[in-house]
ROBA-46694 format. One record per residue (C-alpha): residue number from 1; residue in three letters; z, x, y. Coordinates in nm, 3 decimals. Last residue first. Example, Ala and Ser with C-alpha at 12.3 -4.5 7.8 and 13.67 -1.06 7.14 Angstrom:
# ROBA-46694
ATOM pos code      up    east   north
ATOM   2  SER   0.714   1.367  -0.106
ATOM   1  ALA   0.780   1.230  -0.450
END
This chain:
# ROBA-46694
ATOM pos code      up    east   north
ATOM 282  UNK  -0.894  11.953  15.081
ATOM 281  UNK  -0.641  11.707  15.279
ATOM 280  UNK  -0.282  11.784  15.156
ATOM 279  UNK  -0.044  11.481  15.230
ATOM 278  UNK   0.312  11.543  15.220
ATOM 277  UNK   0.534  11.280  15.089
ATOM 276  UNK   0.614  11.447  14.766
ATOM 275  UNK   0.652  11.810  14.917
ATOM 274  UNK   0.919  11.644  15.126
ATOM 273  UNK   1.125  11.476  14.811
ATOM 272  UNK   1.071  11.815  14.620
ATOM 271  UNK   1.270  11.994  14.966
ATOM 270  UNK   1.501  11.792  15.018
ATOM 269  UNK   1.619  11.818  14.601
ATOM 268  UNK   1.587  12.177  14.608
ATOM 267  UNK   1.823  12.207  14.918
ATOM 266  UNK   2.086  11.943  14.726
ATOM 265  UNK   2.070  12.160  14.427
ATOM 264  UNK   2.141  12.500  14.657
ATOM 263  UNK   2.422  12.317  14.815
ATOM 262  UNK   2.551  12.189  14.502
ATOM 261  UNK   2.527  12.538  14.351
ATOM 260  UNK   2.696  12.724  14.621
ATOM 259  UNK   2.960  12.461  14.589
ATOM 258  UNK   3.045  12.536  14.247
ATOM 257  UNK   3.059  12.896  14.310
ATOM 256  UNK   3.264  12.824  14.530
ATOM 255  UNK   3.501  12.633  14.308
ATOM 254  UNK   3.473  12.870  14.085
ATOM 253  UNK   3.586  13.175  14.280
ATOM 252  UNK   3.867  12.910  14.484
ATOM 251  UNK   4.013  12.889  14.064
ATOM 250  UNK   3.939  13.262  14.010
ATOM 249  UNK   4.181  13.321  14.325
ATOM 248  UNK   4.426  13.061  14.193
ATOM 247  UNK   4.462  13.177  13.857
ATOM 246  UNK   4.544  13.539  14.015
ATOM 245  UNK   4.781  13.393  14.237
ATOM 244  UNK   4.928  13.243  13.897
ATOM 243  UNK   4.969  13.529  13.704
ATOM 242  UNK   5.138  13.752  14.020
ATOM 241  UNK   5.396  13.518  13.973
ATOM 240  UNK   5.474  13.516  13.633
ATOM 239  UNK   5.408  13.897  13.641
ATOM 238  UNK   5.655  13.933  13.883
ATOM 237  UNK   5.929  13.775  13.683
ATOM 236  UNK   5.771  13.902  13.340
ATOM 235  UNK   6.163  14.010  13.222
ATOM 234  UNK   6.488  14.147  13.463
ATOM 233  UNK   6.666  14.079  13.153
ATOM 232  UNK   6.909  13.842  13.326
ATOM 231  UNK   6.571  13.643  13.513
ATOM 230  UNK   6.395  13.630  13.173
ATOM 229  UNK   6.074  13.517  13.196
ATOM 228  UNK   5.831  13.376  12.888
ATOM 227  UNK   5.446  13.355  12.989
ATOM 226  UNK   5.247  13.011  12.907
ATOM 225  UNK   4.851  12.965  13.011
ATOM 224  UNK   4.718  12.608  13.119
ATOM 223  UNK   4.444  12.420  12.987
ATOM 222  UNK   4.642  12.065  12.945
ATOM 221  UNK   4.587  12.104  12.543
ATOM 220  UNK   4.597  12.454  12.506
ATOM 219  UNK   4.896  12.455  12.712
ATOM 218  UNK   5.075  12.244  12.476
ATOM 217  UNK   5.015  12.404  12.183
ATOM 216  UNK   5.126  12.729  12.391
ATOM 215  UNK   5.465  12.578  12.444
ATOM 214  UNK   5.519  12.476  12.038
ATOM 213  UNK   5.429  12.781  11.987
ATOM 212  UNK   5.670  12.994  12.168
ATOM 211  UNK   5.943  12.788  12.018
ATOM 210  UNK   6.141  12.518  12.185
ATOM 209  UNK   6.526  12.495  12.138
ATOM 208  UNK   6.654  12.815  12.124
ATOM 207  UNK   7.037  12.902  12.028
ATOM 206  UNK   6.941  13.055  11.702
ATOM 205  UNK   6.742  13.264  11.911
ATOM 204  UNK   7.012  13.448  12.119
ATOM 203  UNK   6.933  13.342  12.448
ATOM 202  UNK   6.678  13.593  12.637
ATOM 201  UNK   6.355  13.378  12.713
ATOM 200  UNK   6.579  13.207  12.948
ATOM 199  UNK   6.288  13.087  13.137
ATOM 198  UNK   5.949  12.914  12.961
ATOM 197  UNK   5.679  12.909  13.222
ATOM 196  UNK   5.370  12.723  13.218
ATOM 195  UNK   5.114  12.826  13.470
ATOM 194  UNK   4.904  12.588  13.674
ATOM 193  UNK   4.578  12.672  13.864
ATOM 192  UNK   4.425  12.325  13.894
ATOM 191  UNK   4.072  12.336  13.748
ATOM 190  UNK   4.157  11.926  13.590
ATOM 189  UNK   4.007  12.054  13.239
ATOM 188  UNK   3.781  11.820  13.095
ATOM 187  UNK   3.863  11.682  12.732
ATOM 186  UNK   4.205  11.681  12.757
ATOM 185  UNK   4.224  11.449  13.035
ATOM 184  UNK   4.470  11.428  13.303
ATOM 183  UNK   4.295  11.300  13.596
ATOM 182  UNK   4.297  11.480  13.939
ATOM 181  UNK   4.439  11.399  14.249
ATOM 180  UNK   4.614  11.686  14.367
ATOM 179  UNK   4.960  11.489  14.420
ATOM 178  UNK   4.871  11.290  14.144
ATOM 177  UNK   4.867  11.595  13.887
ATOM 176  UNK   5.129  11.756  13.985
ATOM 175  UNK   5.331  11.528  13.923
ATOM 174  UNK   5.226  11.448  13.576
ATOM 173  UNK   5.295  11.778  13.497
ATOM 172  UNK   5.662  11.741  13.648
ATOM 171  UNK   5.741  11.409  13.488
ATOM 170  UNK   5.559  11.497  13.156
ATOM 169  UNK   5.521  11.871  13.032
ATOM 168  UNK   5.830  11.995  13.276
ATOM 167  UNK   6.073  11.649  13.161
ATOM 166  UNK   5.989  11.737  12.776
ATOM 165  UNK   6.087  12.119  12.828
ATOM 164  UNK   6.401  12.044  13.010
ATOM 163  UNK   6.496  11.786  12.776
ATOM 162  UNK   6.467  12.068  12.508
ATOM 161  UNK   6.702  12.290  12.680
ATOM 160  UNK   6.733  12.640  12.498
ATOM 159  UNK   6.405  12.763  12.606
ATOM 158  UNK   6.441  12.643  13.000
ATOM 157  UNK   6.162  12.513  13.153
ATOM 156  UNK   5.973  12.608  13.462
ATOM 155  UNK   5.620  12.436  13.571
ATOM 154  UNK   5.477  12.718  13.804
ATOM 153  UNK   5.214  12.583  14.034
ATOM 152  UNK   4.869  12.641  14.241
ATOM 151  UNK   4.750  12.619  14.574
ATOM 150  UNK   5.053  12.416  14.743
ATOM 149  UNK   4.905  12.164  14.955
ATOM 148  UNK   4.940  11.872  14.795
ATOM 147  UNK   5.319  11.952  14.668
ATOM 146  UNK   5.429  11.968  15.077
ATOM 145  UNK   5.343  11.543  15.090
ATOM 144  UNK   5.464  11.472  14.727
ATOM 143  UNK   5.803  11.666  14.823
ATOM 142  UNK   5.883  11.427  15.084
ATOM 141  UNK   5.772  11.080  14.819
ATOM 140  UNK   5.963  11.280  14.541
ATOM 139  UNK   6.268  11.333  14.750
ATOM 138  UNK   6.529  11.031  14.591
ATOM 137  UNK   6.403  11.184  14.249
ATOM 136  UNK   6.612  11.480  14.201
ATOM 135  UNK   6.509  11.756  14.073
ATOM 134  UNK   6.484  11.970  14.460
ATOM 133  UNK   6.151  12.126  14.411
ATOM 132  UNK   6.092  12.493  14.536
ATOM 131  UNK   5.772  12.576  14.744
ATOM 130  UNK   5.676  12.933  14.731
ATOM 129  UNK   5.506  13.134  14.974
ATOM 128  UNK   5.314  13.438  14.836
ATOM 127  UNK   5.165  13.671  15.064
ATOM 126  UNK   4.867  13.817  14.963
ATOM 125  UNK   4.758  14.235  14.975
ATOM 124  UNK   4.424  14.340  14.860
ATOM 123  UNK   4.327  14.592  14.649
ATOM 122  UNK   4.323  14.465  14.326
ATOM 121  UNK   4.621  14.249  14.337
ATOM 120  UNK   4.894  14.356  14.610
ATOM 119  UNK   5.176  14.069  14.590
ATOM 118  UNK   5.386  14.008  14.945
ATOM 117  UNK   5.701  13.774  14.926
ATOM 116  UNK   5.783  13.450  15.058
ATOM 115  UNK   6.085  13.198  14.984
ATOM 114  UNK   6.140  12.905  15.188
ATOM 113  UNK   6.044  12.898  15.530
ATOM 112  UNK   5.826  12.565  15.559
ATOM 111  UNK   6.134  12.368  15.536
ATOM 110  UNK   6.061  12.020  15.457
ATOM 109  UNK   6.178  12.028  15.099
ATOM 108  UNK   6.550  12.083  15.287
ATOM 107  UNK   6.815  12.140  15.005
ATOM 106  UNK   7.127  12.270  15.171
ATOM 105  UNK   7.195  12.617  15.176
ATOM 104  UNK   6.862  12.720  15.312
ATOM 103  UNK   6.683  13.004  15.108
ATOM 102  UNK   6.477  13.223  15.341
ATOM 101  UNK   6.317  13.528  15.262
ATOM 100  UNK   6.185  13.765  15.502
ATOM  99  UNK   5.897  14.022  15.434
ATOM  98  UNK   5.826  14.300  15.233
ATOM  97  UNK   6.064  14.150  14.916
ATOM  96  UNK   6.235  14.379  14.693
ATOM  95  UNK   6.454  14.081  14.594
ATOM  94  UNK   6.209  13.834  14.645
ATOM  93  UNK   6.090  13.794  14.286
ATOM  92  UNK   6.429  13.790  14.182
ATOM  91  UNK   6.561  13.520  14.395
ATOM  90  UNK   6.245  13.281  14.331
ATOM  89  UNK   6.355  13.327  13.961
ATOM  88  UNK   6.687  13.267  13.997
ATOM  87  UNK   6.569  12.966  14.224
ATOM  86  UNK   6.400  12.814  13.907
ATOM  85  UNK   6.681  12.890  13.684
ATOM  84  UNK   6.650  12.586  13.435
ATOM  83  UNK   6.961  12.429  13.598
ATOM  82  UNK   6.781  12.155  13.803
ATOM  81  UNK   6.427  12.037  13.616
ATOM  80  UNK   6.136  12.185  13.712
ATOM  79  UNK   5.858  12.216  13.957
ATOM  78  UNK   5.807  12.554  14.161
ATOM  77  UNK   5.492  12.489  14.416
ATOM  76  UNK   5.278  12.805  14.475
ATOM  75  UNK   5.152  12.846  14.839
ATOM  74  UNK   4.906  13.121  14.912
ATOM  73  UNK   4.871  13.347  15.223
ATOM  72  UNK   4.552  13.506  15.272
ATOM  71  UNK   4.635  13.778  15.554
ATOM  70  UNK   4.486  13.741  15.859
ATOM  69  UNK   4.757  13.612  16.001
ATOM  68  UNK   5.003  13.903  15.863
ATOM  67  UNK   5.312  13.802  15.755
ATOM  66  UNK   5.628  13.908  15.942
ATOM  65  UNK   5.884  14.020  15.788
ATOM  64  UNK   5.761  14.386  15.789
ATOM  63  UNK   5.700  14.400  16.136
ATOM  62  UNK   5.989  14.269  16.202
ATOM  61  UNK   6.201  14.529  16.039
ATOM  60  UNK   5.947  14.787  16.250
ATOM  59  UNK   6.062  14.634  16.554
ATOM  58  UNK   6.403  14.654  16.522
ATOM  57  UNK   6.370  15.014  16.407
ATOM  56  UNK   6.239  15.061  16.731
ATOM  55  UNK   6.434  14.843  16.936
ATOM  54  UNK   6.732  15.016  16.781
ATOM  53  UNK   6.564  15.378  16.852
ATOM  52  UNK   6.518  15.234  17.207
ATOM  51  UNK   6.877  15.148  17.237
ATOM  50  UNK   6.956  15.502  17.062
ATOM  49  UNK   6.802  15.655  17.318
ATOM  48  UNK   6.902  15.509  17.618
ATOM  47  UNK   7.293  15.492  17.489
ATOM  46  UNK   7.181  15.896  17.447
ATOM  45  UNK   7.030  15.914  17.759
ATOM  44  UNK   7.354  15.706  17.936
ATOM  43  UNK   7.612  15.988  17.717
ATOM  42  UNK   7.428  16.292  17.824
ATOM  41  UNK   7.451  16.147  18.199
ATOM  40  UNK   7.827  16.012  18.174
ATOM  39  UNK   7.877  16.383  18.008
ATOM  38  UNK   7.709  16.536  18.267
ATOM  37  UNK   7.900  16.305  18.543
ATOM  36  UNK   8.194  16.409  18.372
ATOM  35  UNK   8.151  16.789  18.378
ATOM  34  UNK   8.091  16.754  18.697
ATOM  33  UNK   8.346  16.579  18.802
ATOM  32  UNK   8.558  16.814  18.645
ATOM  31  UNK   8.436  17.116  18.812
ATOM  30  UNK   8.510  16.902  19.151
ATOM  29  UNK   8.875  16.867  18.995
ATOM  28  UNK   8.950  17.230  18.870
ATOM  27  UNK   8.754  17.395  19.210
ATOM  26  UNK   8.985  17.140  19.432
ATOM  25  UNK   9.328  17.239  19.201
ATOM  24  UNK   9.224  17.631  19.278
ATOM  23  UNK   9.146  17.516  19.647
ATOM  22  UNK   9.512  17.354  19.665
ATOM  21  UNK   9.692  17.645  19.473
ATOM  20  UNK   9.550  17.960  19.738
ATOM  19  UNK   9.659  17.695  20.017
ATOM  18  UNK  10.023  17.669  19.870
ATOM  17  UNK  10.047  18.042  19.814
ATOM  16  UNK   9.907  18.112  20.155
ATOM  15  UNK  10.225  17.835  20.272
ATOM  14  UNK  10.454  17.984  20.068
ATOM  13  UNK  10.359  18.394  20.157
ATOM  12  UNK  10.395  18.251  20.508
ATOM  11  UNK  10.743  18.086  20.439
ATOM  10  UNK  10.859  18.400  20.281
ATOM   9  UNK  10.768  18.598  20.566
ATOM   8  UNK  10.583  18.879  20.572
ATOM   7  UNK  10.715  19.279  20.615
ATOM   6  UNK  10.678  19.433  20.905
ATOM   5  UNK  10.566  19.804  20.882
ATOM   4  UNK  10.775  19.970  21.118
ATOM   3  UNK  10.545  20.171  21.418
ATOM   2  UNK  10.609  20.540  21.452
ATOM   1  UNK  10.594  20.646  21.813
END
């Protein structure tokens, strides 16, 4: 007896069909998932990963704003009159600065975090932290108080402002001298590191107003040394600085020197009056 191959249904080749769909649409969506929690993963260790890189680099920019303790960190005080390009100059200098400069907007001679930049003379790195006056009078008796403890100075003039030039070698010099108490006499030099500095030294010349040697007359007087800047000719800005740390660190080589020899007077002395009181029995 021949048996009749039945043929299916259509509603049982539907429902396979339907069955075959729904495990192919499972597969897509747990594939899926997968995908997305490797992506999520990737994506978290790369967030990870660029967070610490951030730190990182974070870190390092700190690093190089912040000045090292042990490093020898000498304050300069800026005196001038207002317009003769004193904060052009601190500007410059600080441009390719190592560490963080701050210029509030408003004038504030009480902010210690003014303008700082790094200097490597010899072999030895120094910050430089400079203390910029205001020009007006009203802050003399503030700016006395951070003046005394600046190590040394730039007095800034402009070339083509003789007013300027009169106010640096008298107000401002005079300045500096009573806030480090110290005499001005021509005779004896006052051993305060002080630099004159003549700014603008690119006008056209018919529009200067104090020569060269009218500025180093003066210096020979008051024992200072001169050096012309130009902040728009990109001219002796570092040096200028750089001049004046160097002043200072023969200044403290003298001065200890100076001590050493006061102590070693003062040892001599003790021990002459001793010998003189001792009695030697023959």
């Amino acid at each position: 007896m021949t048996e009749k191959h039945k043929s299916p249904s259509p509603s049982k080749d539907k429902a396979v069909d339907k069955k075959k769909k729904l495990k192919h649409e499972q597969h897509k969506n747990k594939k899926k998932q997968t995908t997305s929690s490797k992506e999520k993963a990737h994506r978290h260790r790369h967030k990870h990963s660029n967070s610490n890189n951030s730190l990182q680099t974070h870190h390092e920019d700190e690093s190089t704003v912040t000045i090292n303790e042990q490093q020898k960190n000498y304050k300069i005080g800026m005196l001038g009159d207002s317009g003769v390009g004193k904060a052009s100059l601190c500007v410059e200098f600080t441009k390719s600065r190592k560490v963080r400069a701050s210029r509030p907007s408003a004038y504030d001679p009480t902010d210690e975090r003014r303008f700082y930049q790094i200097l490597q003379i010899e072999d030895e790195s120094v910050s430089v932290q400079i203390i910029n006056n205001s020009g007006q009078e009203m802050m003399s008796a503030v700016e006395d108080i951070y003046y005394s403890k600046c190590l040394g100075f730039l007095l800034i003039f402009a070339v083509d402002d003789r007013e300027s030039f009169h106010n640096a070698t008298t107000r401002h010099f005079e300045k500096i001298l009573r806030v480090k108490d110290a005499e001005d006499n021509e005779d004896i030099p006052h051993n305060i590191p002080i630099i004159l500095v003549g700014n603008k030294a690119d006008v056209d010349p018919t529009q200067r107003k104090v020569s060269k040697e009218e500025a180093i007359q003066f210096c020979n007087r008051k024992f200072l040394k001169y050096i012309e800047t130009s902040t728009f000719e990109q001219v002796n800005i570092y040096e200028a600085f750089e001049m004046i740390v160097r002043e200072i660190i023969e200044s403290n080589f003298i001065e200890g020197m100076k001590s050493k020899l006061k102590d070693q007077d003062k040892y001599i002395s003790s021990r002459s009056s001793r010998n003189k009181h001792t009695c030697n029995i023959l």
